[in-house]
C-alpha positions as CSV (number, residue, x, y, z in Angstrom):
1,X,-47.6,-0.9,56.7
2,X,-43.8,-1.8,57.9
3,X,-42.7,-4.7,55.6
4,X,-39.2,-5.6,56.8
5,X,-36.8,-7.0,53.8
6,X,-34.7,-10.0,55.4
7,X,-34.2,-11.6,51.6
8,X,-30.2,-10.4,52.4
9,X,-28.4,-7.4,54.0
10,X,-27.7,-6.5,49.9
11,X,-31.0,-4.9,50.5
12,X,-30.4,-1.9,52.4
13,X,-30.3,1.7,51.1
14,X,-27.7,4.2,51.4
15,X,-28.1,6.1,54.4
16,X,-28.7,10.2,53.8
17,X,-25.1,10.5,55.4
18,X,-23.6,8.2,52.8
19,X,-25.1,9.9,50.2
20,X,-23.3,13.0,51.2
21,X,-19.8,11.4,51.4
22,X,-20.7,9.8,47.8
23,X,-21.4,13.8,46.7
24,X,-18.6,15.3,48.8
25,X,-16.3,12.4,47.1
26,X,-13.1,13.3,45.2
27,X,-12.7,11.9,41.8
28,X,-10.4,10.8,39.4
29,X,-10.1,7.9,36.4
30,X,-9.6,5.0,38.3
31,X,-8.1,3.4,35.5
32,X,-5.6,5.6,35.1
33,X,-4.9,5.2,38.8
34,X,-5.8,8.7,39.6
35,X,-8.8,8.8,41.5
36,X,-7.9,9.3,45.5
37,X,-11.0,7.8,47.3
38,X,-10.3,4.9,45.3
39,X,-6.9,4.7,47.1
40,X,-8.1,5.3,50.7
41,X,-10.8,2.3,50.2
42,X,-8.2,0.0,48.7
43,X,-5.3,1.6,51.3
44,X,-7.8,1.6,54.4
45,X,-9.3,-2.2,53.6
46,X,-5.6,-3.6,53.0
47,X,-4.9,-1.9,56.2
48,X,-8.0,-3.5,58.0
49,X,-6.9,-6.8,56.7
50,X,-3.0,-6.5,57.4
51,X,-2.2,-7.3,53.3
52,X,-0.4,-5.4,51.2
53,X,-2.5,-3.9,48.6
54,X,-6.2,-3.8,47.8
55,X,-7.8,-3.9,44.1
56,X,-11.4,-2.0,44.1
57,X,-13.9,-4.0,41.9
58,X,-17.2,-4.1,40.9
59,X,-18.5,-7.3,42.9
60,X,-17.4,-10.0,44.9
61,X,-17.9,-12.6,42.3
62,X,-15.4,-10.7,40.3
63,X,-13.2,-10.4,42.9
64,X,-13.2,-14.3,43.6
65,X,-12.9,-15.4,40.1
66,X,-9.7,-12.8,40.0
67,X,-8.5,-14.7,42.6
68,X,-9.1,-17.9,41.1
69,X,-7.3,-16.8,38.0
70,X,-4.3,-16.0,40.1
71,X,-4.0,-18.9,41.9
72,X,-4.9,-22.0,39.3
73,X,-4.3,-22.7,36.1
74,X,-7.0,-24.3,33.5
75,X,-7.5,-27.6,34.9
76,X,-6.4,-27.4,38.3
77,X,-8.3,-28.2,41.2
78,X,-10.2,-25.8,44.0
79,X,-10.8,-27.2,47.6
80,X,-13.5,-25.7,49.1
81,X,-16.6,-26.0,51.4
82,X,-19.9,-27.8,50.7
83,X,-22.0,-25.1,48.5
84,X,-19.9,-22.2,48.9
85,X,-21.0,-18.9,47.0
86,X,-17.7,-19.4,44.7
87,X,-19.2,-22.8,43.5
88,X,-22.9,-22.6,43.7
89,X,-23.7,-18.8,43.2
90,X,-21.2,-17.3,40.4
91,X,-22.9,-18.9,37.6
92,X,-20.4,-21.6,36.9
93,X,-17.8,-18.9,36.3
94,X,-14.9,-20.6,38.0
95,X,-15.6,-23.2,34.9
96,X,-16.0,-20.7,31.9
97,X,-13.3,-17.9,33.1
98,X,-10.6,-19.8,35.0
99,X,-11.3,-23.2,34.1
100,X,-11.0,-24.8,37.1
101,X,-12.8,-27.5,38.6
102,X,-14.1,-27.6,42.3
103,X,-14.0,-30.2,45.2
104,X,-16.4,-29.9,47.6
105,X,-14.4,-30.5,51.4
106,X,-16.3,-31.3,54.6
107,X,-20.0,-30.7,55.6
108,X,-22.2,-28.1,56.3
109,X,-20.0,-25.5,54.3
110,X,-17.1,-25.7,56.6
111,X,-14.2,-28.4,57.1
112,X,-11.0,-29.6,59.2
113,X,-7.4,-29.5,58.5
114,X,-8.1,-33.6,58.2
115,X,-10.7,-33.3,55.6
116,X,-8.5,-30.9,53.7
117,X,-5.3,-32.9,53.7
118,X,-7.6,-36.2,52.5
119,X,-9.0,-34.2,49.8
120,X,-6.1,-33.0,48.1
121,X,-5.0,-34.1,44.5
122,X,-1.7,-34.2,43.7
123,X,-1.1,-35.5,39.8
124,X,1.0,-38.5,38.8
125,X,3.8,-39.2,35.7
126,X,0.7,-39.8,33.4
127,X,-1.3,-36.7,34.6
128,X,-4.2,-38.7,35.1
129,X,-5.2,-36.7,38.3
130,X,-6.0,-32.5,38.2
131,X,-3.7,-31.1,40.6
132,X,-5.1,-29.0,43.4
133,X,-3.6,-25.4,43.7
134,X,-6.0,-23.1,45.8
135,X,-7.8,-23.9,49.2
136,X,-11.3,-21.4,49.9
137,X,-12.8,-20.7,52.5
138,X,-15.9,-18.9,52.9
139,X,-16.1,-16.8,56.1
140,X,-19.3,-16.6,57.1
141,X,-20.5,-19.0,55.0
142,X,-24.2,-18.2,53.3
143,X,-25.9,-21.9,53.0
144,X,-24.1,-23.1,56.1
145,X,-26.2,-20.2,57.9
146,X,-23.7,-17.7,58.3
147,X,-20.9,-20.3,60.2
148,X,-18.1,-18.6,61.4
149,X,-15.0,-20.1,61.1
150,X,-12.7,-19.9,64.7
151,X,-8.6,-18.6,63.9
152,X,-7.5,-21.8,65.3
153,X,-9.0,-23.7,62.6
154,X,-8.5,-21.7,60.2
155,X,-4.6,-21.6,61.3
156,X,-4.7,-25.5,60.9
157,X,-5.9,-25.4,57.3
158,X,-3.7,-23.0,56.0
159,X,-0.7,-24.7,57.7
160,X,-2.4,-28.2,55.7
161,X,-1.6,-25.8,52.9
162,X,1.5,-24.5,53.0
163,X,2.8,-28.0,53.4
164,X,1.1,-29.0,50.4
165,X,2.2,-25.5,48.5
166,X,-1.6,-24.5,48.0
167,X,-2.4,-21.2,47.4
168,X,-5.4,-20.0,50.4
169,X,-8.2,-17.4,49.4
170,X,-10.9,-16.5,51.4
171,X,-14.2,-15.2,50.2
172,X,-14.7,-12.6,52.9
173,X,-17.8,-11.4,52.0
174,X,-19.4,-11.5,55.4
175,X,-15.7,-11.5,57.3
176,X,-16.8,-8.3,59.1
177,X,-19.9,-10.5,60.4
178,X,-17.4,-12.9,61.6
179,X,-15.6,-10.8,63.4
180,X,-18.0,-9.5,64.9
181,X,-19.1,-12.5,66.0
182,X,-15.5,-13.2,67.9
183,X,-15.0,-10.2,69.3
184,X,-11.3,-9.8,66.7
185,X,-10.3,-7.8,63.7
186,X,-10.3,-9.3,60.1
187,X,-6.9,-9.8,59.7
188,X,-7.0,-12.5,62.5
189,X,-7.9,-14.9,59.1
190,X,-6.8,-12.6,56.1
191,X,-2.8,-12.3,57.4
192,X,-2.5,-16.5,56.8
193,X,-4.3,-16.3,53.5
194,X,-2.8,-15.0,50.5
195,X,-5.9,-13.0,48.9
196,X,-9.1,-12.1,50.2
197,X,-12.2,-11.2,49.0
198,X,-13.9,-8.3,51.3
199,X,-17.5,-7.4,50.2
200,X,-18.7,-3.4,51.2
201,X,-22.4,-4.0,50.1
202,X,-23.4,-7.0,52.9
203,X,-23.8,-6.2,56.0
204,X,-21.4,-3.1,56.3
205,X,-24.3,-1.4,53.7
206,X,-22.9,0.4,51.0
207,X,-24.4,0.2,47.9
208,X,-21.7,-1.5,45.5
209,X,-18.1,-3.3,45.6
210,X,-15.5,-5.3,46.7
211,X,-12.3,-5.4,47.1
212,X,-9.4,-8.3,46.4
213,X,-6.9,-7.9,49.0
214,X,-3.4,-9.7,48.8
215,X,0.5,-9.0,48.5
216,X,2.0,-6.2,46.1
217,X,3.0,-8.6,43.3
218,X,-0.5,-10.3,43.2
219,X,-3.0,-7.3,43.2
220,X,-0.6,-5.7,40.7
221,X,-1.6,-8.6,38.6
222,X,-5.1,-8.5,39.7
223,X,-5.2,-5.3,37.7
224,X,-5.0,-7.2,34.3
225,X,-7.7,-9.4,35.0
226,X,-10.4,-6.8,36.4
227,X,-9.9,-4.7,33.3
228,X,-10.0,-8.4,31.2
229,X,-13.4,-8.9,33.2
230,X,-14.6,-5.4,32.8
231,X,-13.9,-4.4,35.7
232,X,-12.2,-1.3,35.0
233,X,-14.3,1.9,36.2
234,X,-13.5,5.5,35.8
235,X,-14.9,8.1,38.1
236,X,-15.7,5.4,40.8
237,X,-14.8,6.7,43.7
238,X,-18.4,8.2,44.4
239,X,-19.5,4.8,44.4
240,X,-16.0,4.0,46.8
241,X,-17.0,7.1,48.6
242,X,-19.7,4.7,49.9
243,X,-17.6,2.0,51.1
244,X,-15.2,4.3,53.1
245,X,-18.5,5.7,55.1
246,X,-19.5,1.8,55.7
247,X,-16.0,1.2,56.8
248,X,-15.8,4.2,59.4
249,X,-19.7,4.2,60.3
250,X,-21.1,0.6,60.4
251,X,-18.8,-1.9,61.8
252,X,-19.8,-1.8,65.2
253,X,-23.4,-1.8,64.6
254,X,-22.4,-5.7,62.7
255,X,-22.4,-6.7,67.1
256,X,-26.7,-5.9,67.1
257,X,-27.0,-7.7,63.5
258,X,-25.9,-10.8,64.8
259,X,-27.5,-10.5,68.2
260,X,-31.3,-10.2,66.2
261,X,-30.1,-12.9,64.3
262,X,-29.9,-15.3,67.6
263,X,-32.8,-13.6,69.0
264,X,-34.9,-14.5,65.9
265,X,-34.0,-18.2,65.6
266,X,-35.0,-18.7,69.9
267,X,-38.2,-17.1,68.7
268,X,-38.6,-19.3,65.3
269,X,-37.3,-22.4,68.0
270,X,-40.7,-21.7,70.3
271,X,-42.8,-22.0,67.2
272,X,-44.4,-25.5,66.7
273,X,-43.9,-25.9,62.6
274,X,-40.5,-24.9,62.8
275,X,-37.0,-26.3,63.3
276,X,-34.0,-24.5,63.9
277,X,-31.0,-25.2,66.7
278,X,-30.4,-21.8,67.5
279,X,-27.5,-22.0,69.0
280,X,-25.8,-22.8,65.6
281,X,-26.5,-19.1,64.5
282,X,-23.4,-17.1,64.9
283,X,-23.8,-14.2,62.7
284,X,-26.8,-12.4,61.0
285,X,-27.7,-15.5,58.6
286,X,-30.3,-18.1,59.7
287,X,-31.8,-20.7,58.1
288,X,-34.6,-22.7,59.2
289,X,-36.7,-25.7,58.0
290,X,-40.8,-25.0,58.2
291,X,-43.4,-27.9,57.9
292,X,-44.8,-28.1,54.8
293,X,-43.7,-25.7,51.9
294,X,-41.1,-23.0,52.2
295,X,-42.3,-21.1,49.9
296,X,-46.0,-21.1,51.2
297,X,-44.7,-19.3,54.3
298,X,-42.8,-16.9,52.9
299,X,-46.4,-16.0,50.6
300,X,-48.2,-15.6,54.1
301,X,-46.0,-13.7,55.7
302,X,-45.1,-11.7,52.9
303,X,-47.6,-8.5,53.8
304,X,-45.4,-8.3,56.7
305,X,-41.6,-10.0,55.9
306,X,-39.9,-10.6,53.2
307,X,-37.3,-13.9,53.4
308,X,-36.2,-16.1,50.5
309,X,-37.2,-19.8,50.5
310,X,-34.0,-21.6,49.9
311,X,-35.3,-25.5,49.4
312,X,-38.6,-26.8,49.6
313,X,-38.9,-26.5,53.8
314,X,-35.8,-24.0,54.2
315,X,-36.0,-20.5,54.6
316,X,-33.2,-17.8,54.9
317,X,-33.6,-14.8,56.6
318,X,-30.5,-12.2,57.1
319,X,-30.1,-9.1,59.2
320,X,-28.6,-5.9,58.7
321,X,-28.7,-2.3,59.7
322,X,-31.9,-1.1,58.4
323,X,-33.6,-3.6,60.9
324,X,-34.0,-2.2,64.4
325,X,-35.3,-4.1,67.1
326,X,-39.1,-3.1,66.6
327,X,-38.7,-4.6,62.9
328,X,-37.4,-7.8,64.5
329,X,-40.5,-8.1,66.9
330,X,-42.7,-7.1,63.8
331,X,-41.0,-10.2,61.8
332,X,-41.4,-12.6,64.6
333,X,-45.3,-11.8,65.1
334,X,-45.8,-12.2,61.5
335,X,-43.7,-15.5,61.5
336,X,-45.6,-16.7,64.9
337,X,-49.5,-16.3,63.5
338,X,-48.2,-18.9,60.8
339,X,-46.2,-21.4,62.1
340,X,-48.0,-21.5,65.6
């Protein structure tokens, strides 16, 4: 029986052509900068994103709390959006690496130039007040059901923080999704931002890594602090290998992720114990509320879907490659004999 996995697009499996690339893939000790597919990811991302340099790492939450450790000092201040992954799913690193404390900007995971320049701390003579240093924004953004964030806005806020002298990182670990979604490239946000966070094992489908994007002078300190986190791999361009293959093979296919992800929430909209505005779904994340218990649908539906309950009458489901359109009319007949 077809059971289609929409817990997150972290679930997919490499495909047998990225498995060849990964065998085919030339090698060398990464941390003695000598291993060449390691250099075309980091190159060919930086490139994508219009940076500088690139900084392969294991994860994205190492690659965001690099970024928080060179932007803020112990103590200072991080604006961001309401639950971003940086706050609510990095298990309180941004505390117990960087020591930084957050402040949550906005709504819904996204906010305005206005809510930004309200929200920022500047400290007085006594040093009563935590100064804020870094602004991050989280493009799509997970709990706000995969919002994109339009250039225009995103313009606005970093001009907020230039004029406040705030460093800007964005947690891109969807960007390619938000892209998508416009119709632009990724460096439409990542040129006004001064790192970036690009995740290769979302919806682009390799199996592992991410890589920290930003100018020369900050990824060459990036390098201290991914081998201070353990970060620091040696053969690891079989597992880069990967992300080159996602990079050349499944951007385009990001376009039919997003478009099941709208078709899915119209469907969940015609069902009578479900809510969802499905116009709000811009990119392969959607989020719906269920009468009675989340988690009680996601049992019955289970033989046939697998989602993640994400609050007592929320449920996340998220698209990706591996699901064609017959395994999104699978998921929405296994959905519709329950919440019809």
């Amino acid at each position: 029986m077809l059971v289609c996995d929409l817990r997150s697009d972290t679930v997919t499996q490499p495909t047998t052509s990225m498995r060849q690339a990964m065998f085919d893939a030339v090698v060398g000790d990464d941390v003695f900068d000598e291993d060449p597919t390691i250099h075309r990811l980091q190159e060919r991302v930086a490139s994508l994103a219009k940076m500088d340099a690139g900084l392969y790492v294991p994860s994205g939450t190492m690659a965001n709390q690099i970024a928080l450790l060179l932007h803020c000092r112990a103590g200072d201040d991080v604006l961001l959006g309401e639950n971003s992954h940086i706050y609510l799913y990095e298990s309180g690193a941004g505390a117990a690496i960087a020591g930084v404390q957050f402040t949550s900007v906005g709504h819904g995971g996204h906010f305005t130039a206005a809510e930004l320049r309200a929200a920022i701390k500047t400290t007085d003579a006594a040093g009563h007040v935590p100064p804020s240093t870094l602004v991050s924004v989280e493009n799509t953004h997970n709990r706000g059901g995969g919002l994109v964030m339009s250039i225009e806005q995103f313009a606005e806020i970093t001009d907020v923080a230039r004029e406040f002298n705030l460093g800007v990182h964005i947690d891109g670990a969807r960007i390619f999704n938000a892209a998508a979604a416009l119709g632009c490239g990724i460096h439409e946000w990542t040129e006004r931002a001064d790192t970036a966070s690009i995740c290769l094992s979302k919806g682009l489908g390799a199996p592992v890594g991410s890589v920290l994007c930003g100018s020369d002078r900050l990824i060459g300190r990036a390098k201290r602090y991914r081998k201070m986190l353990g970060g620091g791999m040696r053969q690891a361009g079989l597992i880069a290998a990967a992300g080159l293959y996602a990079l050349e093979h499944h951007i385009p296919v990001l376009v039919d992720d997003n478009r099941r992800a709208f078709e899915f929430a119209c469907a969940i909209d015609s069902m009578p114990k479900a809510q969802i505005h499905p116009d709000s779904v811009r990119s392969n994340i959607v989020i719906f509320s269920v009468d009675g218990s989340a988690q009680a649908v996601c049992d019955a539906v289970a033989d046939s879907v697998r989602v993640l309950p994400i609050s007592e009458s929320q449920i996340r489901a998220v698209f990706h490659h591996q699901v064609d359109d017959q395994a999104l009319a699978h998921t929405v007949d296994a959905f519709r004999r329950v919440l019809s």
